[in-house]
C-alpha positions as CSV (number, residue, x, y, z in Angstrom):
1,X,-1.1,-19.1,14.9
2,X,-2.0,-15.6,15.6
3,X,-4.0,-13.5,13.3
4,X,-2.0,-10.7,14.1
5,X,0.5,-10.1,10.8
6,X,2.2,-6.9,11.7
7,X,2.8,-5.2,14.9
8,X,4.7,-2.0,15.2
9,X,5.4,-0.7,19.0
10,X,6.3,2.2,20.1
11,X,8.5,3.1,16.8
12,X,10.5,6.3,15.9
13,X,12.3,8.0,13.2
14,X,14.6,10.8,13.1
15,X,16.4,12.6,10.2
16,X,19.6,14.3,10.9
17,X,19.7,17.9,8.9
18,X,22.1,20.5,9.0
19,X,23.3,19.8,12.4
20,X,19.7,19.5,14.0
21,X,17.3,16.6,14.1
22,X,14.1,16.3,12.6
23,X,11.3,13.9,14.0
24,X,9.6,12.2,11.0
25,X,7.9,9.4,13.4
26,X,7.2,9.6,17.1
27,X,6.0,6.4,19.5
28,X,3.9,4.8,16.7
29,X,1.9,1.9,17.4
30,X,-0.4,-0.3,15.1
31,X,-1.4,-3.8,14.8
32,X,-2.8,-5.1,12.0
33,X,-4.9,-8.7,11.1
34,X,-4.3,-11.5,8.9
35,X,-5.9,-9.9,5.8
36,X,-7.1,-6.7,6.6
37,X,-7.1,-3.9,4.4
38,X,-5.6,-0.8,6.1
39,X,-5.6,2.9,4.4
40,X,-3.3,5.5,5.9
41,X,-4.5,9.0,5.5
42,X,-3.3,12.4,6.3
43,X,-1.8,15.8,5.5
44,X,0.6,15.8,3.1
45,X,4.4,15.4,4.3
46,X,2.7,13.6,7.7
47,X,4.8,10.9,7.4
48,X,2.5,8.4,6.0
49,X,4.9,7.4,3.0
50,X,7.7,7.5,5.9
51,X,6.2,4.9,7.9
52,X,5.4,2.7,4.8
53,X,8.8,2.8,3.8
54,X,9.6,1.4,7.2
55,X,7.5,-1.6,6.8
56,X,9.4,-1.9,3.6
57,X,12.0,-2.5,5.1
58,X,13.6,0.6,3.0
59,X,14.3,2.7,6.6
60,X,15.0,1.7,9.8
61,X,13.9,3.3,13.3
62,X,15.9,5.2,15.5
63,X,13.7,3.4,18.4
64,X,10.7,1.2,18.3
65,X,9.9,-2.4,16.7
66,X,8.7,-3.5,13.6
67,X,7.5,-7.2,13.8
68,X,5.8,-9.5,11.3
69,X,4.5,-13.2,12.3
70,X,6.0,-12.9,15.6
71,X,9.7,-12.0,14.3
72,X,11.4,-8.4,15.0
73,X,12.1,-7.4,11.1
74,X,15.2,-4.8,10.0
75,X,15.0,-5.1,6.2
76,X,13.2,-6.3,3.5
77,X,11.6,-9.4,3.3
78,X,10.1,-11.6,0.4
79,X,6.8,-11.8,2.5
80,X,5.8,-8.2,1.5
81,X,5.7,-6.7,-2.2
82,X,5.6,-2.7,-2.6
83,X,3.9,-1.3,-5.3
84,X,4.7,3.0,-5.5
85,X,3.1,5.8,-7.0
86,X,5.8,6.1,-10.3
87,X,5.2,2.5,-11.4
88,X,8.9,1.9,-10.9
89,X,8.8,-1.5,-14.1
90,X,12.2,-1.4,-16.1
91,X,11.9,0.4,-19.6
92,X,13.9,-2.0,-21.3
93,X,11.6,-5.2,-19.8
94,X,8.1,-5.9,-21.7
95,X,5.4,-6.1,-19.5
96,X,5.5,-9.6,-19.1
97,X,9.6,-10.1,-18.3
98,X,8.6,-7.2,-16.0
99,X,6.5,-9.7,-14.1
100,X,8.5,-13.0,-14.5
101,X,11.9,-11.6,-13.5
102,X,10.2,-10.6,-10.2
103,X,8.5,-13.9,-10.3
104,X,11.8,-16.1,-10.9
105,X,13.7,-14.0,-8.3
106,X,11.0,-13.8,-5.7
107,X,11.2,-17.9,-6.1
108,X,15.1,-17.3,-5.9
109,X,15.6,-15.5,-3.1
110,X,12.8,-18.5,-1.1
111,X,14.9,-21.0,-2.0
112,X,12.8,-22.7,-4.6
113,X,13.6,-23.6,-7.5
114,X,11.2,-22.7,-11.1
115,X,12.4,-22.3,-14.6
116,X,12.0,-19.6,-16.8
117,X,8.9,-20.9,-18.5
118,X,7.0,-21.4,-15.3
119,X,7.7,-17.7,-14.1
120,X,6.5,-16.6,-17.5
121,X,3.0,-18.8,-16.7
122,X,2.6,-17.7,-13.4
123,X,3.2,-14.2,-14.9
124,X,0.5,-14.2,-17.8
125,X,-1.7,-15.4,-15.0
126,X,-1.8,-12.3,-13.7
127,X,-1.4,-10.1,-16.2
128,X,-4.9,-11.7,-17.4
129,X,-5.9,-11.0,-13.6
130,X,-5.7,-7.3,-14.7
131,X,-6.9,-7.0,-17.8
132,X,-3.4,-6.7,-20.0
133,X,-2.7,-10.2,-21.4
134,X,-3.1,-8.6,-24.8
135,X,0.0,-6.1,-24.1
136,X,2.7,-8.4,-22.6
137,X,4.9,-7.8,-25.2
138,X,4.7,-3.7,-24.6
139,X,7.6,-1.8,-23.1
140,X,6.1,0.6,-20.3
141,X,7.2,3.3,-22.5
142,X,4.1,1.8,-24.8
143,X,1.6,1.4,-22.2
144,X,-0.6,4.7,-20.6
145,X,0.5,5.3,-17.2
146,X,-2.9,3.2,-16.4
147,X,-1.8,0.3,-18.0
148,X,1.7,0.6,-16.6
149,X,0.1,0.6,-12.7
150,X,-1.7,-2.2,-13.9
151,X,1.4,-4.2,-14.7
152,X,3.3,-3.0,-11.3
153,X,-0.2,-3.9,-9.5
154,X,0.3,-7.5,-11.4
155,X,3.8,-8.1,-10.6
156,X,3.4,-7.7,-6.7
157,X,0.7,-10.3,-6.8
158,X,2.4,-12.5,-8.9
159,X,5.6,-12.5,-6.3
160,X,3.0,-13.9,-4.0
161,X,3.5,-11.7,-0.5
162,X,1.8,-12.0,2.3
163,X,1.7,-8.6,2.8
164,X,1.3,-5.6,0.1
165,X,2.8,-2.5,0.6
166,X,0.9,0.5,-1.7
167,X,2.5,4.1,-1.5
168,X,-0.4,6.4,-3.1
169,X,-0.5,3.9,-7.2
170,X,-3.6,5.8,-8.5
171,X,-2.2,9.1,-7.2
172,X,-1.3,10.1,-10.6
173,X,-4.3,8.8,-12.4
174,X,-7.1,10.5,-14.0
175,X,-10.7,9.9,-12.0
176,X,-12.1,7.1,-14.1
177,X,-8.6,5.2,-14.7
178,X,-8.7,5.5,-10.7
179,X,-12.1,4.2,-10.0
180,X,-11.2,1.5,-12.2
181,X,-8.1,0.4,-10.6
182,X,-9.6,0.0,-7.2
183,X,-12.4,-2.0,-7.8
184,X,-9.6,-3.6,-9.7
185,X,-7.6,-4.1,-6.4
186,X,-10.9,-4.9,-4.5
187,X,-11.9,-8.0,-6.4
188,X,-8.1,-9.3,-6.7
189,X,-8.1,-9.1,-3.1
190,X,-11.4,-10.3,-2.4
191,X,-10.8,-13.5,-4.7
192,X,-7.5,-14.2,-3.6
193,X,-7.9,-17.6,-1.6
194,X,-5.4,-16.8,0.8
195,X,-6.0,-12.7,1.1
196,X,-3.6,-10.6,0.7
197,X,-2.7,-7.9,4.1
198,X,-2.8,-4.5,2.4
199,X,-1.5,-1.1,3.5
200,X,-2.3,1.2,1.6
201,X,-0.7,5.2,1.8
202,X,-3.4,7.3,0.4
203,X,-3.8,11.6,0.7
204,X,-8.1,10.7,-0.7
205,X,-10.5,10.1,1.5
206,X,-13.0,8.9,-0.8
207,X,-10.4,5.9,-1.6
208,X,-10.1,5.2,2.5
209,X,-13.4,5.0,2.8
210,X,-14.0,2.9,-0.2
211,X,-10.9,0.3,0.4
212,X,-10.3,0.5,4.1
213,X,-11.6,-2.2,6.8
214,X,-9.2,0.2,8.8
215,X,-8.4,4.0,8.2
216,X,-5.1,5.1,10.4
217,X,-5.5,9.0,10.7
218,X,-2.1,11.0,11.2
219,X,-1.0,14.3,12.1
220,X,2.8,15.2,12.0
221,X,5.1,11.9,13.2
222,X,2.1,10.5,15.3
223,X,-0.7,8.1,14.7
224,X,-4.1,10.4,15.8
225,X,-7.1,7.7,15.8
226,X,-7.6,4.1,13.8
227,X,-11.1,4.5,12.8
228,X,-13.3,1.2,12.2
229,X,-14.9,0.9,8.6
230,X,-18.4,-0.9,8.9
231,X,-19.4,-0.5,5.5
232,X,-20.7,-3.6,3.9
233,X,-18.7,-5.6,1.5
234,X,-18.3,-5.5,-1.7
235,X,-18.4,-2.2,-2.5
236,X,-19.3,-1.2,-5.7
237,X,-17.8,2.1,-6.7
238,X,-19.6,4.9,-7.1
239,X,-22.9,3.3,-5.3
240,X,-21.1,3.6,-1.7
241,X,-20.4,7.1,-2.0
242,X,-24.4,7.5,-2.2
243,X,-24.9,5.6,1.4
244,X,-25.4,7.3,4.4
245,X,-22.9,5.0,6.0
246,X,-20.4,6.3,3.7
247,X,-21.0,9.7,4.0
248,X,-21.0,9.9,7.7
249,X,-17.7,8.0,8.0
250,X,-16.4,10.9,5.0
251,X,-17.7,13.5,7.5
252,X,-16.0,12.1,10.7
253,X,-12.8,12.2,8.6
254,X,-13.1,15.4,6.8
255,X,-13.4,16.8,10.8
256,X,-10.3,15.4,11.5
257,X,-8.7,16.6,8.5
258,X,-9.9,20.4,8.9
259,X,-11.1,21.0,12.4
260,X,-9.3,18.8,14.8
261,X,-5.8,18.7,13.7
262,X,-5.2,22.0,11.9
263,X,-3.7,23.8,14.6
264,X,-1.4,20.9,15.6
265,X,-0.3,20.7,12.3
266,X,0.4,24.4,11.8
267,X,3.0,23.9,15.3
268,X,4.3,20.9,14.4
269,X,5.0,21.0,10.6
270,X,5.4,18.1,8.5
271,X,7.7,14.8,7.6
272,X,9.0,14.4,4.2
């Protein structure tokens, strides 16, 4: 089998708008390995969360192909989980019928069969995995917004994807809840016997460099350069911001950021 797990070639996207057209994505192409961990950076409104909604499955291209283990995808698909920035559990669900439900239907819509207690075991697995098996029987509404990241964090694992789909999660965390999470992510993912393919939308650089094996740079509706992360695993958070590994690959992206795209980005504008 081929290690590649998701190709996208030469893929476009297009929003209609009061009778003119807006280009959101333009002739993107990416391939990503069997496991990697790829962090998408970039200006605000770039299109990163554009282009992650497409691999959702949530939006579909104007032109272009999305493919995943060899097969031309248009949807959504039970081999990828996404976990967004707002948490998105239901408020009337405790934390862990948060998890089982998407445990019993990820099983559901496979074709497999599991009862309700199984679900529920699978599910206080993972909550355990991240810390909250002492709050399973908490509403969101009674968990920090921490804790409730935790639990969406939880219940994309516990669907068991092959490939997890992160739109900015610790965007709306404080700095240490943040540090937290991703070494968090990083030893789930490291541990996981069969590992986990992660994109992950970010706007931080620190977090790209930190998570990333790859970091996809963009500029308005186009890809600019895939950048190579060398630095050694595991990382421990904040001892590889003190490398100077780390801060030259910081350094090579904070010159993209500023220098070499501002003036594109100031004639192109930006996707939604």
């Amino acid at each position: 089998m081929s290690d590649k797990v998701i190709e996208i070639e030469n893929l476009s996207l297009s929003y209609e708008n009061d009778n003119s057209t807006f280009e959101a994505l333009k002739d993107i192409n990416l391939t990503v390995e069997r496991g990697e961990f790829i962090c998408i950076v970039g200006s605000s409104g770039c299109g990163k969360s554009t282009l992650l909604s497409v691999l959702a499955g949530l939006q579909q291209p104007d032109k272009g192909k999305l493919i995943i283990n060899g097969k031309e995808v248009k949807g959504p698909g039970v081999e990828r989980s996404v976990v967004f920035q707002n948490y998105s559990l239901f408020p009337w669900m405790t934390a862990l019928k948060n998890v089982s439900f998407a445990v019993y239907e990820n099983y559901k819509k496979r074709g497999k069969k599991i009862s309700r207690r199984e679900a529920n075991e699978i599910a206080r697995y993972y909550l355990n995995k991240v810390e909250l098996n002492r709050f399973e029987h908490k509403l969101p509404g009674e968990l920090s917004g921490g804790m409730q990241q935790r639990v969406a964090i939880a219940r994309a694992m516990a669907s068991c994807p092959e490939i997890l789909l992160m739109d900015e999660p610790f965007g709306a965390l404080d700095a240490k809840i943040r540090e937290n999470l991703q070494s968090l992510l990083l030893k789930m993912w490291r541990e996981d016997e069969n590992k986990k393919t992660i994109i992950f939308v970010t706007h931080d650089l620190n977090e790209a460099v930190l998570l990333a094996d790859r970091i996809v740079f963009m500029i308005p509706k186009y890809i600019h350069s895939v950048i190579e992360n060398n630095l050694p695993r595991p990382r421990n958070n904040p001892l590889v911001h003190e490398s100077a590994e780390y801060k030259a690959l910081y350094q090579k992206l904070v010159k993209y950021f500023y220098n070499e795209t501002t003036e594109f980005i100031e004639d192109e504008g930006a996707a939604l």
